[in-house]
SEPAMI-295753 format. One line per field, with one value per residue (C-alpha): residue number from 1; y negated, z, x. Coordinates in nm, 4 decimals, always signed. Example, Ala and Ser with C-alpha at 12.3 -4.5 7.8 and 13.67 -1.06 7.14 Angstrom:
BEGIN
i	(1;2)
y	(+0.4500;+0.1060)
z	(+0.7800;+0.7140)
x	(+1.2300;+1.3670)
END
This chain:
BEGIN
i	(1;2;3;4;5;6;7;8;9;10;11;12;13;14;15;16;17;18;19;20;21;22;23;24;25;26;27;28;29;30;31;32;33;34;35;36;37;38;39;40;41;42;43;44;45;46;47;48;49;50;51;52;53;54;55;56;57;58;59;60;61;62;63;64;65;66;67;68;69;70;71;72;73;74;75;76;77;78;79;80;81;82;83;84;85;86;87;88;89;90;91;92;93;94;95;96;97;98;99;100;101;102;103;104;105;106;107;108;109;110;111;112;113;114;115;116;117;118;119;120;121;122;123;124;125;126;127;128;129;130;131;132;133;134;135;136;137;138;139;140;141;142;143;144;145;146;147;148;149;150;151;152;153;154;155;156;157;158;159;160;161;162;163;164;165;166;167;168;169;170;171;172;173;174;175;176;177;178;179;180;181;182;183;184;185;186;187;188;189;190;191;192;193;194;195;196;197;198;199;200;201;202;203;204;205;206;207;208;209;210;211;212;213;214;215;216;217;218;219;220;221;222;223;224;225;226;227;228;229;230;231;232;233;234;235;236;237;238;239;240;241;242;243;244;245;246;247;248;249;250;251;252;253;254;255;256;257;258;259;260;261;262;263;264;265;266;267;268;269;270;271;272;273;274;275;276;277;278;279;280;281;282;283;284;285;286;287;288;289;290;291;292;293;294;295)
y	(-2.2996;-2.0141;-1.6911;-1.4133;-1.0947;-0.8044;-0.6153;-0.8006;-0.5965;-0.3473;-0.0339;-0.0828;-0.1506;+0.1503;+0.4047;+0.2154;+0.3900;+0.6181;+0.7241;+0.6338;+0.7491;+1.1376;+1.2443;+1.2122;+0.9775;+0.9294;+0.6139;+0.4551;+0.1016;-0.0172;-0.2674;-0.3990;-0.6551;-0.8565;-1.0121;-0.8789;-0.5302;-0.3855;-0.2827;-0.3930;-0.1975;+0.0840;+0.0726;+0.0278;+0.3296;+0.5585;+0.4946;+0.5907;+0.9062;+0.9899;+0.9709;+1.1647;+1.4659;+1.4182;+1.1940;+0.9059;+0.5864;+0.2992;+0.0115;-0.2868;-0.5810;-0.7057;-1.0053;-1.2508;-1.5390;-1.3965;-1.1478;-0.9661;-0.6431;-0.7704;-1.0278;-0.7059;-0.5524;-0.8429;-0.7577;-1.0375;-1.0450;-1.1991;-1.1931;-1.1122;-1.0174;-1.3795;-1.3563;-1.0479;-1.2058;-1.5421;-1.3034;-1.3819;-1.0422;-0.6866;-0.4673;-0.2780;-0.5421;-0.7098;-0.3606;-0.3381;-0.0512;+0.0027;+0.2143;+0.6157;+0.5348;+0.3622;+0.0947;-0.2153;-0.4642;-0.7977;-1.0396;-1.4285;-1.6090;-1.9239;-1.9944;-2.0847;-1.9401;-1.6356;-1.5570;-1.5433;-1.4188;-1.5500;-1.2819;-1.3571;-1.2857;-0.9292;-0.8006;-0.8692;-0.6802;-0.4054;-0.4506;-0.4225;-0.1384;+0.0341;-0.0221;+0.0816;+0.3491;+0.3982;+0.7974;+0.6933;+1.0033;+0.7985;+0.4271;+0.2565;-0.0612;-0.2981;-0.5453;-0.9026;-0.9618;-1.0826;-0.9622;-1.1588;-1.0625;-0.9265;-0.7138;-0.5651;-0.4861;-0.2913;-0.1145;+0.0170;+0.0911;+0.3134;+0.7530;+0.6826;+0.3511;+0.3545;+0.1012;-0.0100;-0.1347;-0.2227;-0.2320;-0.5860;-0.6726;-0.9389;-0.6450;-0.3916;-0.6621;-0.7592;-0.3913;-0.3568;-0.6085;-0.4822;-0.1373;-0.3060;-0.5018;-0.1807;+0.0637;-0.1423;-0.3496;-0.1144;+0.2291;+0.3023;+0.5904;+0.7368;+0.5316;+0.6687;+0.5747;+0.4737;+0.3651;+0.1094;+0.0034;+0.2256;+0.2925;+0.6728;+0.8778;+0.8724;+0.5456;+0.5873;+0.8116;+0.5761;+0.2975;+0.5289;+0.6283;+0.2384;+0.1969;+0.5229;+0.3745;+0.1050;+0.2054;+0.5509;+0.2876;+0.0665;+0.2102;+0.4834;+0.5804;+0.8264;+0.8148;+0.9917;+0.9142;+1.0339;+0.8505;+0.7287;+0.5339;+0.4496;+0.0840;+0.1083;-0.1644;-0.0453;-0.1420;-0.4527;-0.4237;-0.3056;-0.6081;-0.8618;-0.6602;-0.6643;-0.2559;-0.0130;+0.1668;+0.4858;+0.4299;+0.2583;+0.4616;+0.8052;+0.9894;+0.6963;+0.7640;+0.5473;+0.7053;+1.0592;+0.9507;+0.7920;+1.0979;+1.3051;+1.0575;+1.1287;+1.5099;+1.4686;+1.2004;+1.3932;+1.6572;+1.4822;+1.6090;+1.4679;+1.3937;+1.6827;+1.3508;+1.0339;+0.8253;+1.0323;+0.7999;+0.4589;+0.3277;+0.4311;+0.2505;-0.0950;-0.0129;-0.0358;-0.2832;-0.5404;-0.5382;-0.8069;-0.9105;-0.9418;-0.5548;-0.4574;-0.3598;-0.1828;+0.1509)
z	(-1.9156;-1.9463;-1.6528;-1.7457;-1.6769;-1.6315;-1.8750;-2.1659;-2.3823;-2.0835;-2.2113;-2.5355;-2.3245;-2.0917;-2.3928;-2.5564;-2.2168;-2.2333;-2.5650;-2.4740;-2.0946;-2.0995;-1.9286;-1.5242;-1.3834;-1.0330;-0.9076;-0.5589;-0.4294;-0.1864;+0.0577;+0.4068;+0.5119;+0.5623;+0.3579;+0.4862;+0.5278;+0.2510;+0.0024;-0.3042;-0.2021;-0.1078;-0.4244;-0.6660;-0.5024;-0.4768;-0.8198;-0.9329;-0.7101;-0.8483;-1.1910;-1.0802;-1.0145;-1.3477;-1.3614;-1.5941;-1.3369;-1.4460;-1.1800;-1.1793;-1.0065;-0.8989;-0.7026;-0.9308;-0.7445;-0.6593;-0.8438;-0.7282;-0.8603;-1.1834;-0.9650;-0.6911;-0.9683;-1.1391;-1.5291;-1.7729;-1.8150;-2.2015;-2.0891;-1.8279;-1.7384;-1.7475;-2.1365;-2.1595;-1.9866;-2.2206;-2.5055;-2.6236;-2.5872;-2.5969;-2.2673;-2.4234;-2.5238;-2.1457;-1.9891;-1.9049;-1.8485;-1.4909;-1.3858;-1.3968;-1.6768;-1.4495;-1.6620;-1.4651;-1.5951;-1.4569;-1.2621;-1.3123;-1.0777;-0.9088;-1.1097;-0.8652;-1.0865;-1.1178;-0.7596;-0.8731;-1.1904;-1.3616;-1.4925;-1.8485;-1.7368;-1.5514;-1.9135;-2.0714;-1.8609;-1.9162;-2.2381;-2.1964;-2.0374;-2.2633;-2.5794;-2.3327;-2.5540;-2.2593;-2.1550;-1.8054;-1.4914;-1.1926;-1.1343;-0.8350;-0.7805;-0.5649;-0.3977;-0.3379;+0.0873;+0.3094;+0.2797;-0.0608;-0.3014;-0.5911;-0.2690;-0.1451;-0.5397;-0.6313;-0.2730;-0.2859;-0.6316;-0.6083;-0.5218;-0.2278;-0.0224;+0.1313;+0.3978;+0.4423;+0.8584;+1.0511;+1.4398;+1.5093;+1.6695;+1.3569;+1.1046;+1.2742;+1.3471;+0.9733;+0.9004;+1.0971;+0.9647;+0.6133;+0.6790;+0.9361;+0.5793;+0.3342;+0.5601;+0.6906;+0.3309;+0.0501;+0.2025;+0.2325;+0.5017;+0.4327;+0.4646;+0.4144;+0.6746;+0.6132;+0.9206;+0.7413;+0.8991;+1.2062;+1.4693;+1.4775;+1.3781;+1.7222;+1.6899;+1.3657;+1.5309;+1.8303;+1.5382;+1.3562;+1.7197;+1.8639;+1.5203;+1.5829;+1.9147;+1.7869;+1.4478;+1.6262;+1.9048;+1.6892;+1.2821;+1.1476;+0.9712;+0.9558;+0.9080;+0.7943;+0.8826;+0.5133;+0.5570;+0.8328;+0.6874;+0.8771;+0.9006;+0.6802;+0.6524;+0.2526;+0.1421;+0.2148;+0.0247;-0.2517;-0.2725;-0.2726;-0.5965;-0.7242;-0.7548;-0.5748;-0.3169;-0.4213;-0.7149;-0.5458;-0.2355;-0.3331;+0.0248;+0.2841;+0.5223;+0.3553;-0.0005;+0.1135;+0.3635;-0.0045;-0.1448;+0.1262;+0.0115;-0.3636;-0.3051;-0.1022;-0.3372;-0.6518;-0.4807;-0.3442;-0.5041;-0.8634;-0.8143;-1.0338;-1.0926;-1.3392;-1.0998;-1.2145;-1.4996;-1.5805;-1.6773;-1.3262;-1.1263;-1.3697;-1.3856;-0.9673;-0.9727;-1.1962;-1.0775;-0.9821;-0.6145;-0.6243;-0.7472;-0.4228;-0.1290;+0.1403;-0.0550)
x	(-0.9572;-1.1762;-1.1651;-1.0134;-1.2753;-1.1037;-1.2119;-1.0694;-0.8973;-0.7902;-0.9387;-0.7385;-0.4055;-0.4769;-0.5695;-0.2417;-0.0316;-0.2053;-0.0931;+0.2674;+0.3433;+0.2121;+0.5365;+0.4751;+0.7009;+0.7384;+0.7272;+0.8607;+0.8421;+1.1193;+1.0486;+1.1501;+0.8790;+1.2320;+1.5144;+1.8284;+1.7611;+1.9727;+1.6801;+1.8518;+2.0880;+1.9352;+1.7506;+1.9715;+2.2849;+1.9519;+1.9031;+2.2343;+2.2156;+1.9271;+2.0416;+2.3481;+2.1010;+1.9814;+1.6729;+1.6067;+1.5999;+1.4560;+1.4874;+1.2032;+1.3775;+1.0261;+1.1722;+1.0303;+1.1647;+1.4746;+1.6217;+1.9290;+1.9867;+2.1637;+2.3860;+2.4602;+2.6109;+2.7637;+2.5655;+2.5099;+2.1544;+2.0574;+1.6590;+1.4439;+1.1307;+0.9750;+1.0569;+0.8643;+0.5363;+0.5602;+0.5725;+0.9535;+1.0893;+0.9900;+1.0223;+1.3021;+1.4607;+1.4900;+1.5913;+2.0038;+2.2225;+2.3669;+2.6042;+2.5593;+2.2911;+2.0183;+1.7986;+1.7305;+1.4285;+1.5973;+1.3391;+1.3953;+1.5936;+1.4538;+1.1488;+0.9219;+0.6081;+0.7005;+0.6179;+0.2432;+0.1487;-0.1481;-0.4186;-0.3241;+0.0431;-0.1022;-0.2845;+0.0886;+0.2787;+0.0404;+0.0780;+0.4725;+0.4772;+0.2398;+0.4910;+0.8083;+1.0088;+1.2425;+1.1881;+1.1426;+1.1662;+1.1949;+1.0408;+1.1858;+1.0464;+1.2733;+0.9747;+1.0689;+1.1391;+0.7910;+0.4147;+0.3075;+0.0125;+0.2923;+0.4211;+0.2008;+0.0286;+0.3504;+0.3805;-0.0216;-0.0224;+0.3257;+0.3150;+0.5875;+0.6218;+0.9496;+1.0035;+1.3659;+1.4111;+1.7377;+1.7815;+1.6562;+1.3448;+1.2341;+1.2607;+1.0741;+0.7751;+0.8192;+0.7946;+0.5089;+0.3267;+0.3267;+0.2583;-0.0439;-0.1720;-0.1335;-0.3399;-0.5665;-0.6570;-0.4864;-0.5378;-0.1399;-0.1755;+0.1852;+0.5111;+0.9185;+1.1356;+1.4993;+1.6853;+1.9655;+2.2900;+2.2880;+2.5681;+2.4528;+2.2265;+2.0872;+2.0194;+1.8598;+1.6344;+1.5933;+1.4784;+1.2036;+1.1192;+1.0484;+0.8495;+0.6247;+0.5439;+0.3676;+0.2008;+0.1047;-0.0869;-0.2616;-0.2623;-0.3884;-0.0786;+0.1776;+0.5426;+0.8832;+1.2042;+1.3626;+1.6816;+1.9569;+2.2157;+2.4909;+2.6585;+2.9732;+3.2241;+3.2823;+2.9286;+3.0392;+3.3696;+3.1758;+2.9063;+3.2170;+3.3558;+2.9610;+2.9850;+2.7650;+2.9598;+2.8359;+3.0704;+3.3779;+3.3618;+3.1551;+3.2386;+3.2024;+2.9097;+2.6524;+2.7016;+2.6971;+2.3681;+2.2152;+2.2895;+2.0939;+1.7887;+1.8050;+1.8143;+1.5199;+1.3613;+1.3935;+1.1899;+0.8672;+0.5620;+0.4084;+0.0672;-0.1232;-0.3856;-0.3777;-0.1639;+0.1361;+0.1488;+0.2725;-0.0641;-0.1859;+0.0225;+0.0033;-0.3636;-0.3570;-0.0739;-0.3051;-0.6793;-0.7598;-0.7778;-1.1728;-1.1985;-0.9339;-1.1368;-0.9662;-1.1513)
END
């Protein structure tokens, strides 16, 4: 089989996003360095409460071995991304409606080569998103758990990199050990806080505050605690009914904390420069590795 050069064909597929993704849309990957955090979660009821406050949310389930955020909210997915890349099914076609108008692109569940797309697999989901008719606002990108290539691609090549840690010592190393890889190979310098399943907000702050101990020691880096969200028996009660609890339970501690977050969210800065559009971020997302110095 013949390399694929990256040049094939991509000026075509970036002048065809070009053409198609003028509108700035903002664009946040969620990730914990750890399963078990709550980022699906936290993803998908930020989503919602950012669509509540009037932006178009599209959700990327970029799990590709895993995928959760249809199953969280118990939808009946038809297709899924993996029929987009084999060239079965438009983009449009996979996307499926979530509550409070979100959009969620559904990974694939348990297909072992998803986890690592080929190159040929890259140019086509540039090529998706370059035909995506969905008006698109807000891009929230819900990364698969651990530190692999697809990852950290989504996480360097997104505006905002929110990092999604819980009071355990295993998921603050694990979050330490991404953010170590994104500044010191990607050139991540700025990372979003949210302190998930705390007793307090104390100890929310005590969380971000054992974290800024070590990345202020030892990365260049710096950090913002943008969210504490508080451990809440109904989230729980919620996932067993496959809802999202901002929509069973709207006032319970963690919705009205997830709340605080989209308020905050919807206001972060556009960049005034190219990466405020799609093609940006799947131009990033989809160089490959050889082009990726720590620049």
């Amino acid at each position: 089989m013949e390399p694929m050069h990256s040049h094939v064909n991509t000026d075509d597929q970036a002048s065809g996003l070009r053409k198609m993704n003028k509108q700035m849309v903002k664009v946040i990957s969620i990730t914990g360095g750890k399963g078990g955090v709550g980022k699906t979660n936290v993803s998908l009821n930020l989503a919602m409460s950012m669509a509540q406050l009037g932006k178009r949310v599209l959700v990327l389930d970029a799990d590709l071995g895993l995928a959760n955020c249809d199953v969280m909210l118990g939808l009946r997915v038809e297709k899924n991304l993996s029929h987009v890349l084999a060239g079965e099914a438009e983009l449009d076609e996979v996307i499926i409606d979530g509550p409070f108008g979100i959009k969620i692109i559904p990974a694939t569940s348990g297909s072992q080569s998803m986890t690592e797309l080929a190159p040929a697999e890259h140019a086509g989901l540039i090529r998706a998103f370059s035909e995506l008719k969905t008006p698109v606002d807000v891009l929230l990108v819900d990364t698969a758990a651990g530190i692999s290539d697809m990852v950290l691609s989504f996480s360097r090549a997104s505006q905002d990199v929110m990092v999604v840690v819980c009071d355990e010592p295993s998921s603050i190393t694990d979050a330490y050990a991404l953010m170590k890889i994104l500044s010191r190979d990607h050139g991540v310098e700025k990372f979003k806080i949210v302190a998930n399943m705390v007793r307090s907000l104390k100890e929310g702050q005590e969380l971000f505050a054992k974290l800024t101990r070590v990345t202020d020691r030892f990365l260049d880096v710096s950090l913002e605690l943008v969210a504490t969200i508080p451990y809440d028996e109904n989230v729980r009660k919620a996932a067993r009914k496959q809802k999202a609890f901002i929509e069973l339970f709207p006032k319970t501690p963690a919705s009205m904390a997830i709340k605080g977050l989209a308020l905050k969210a919807v206001k972060w800065p556009l960049p005034v420069v190219a990466s405020g559009h799609l093609e940006f971020f799947l131009e990033q997302l989809l160089q490959p590795k050889a082009d990726r110095g720590g620049v």
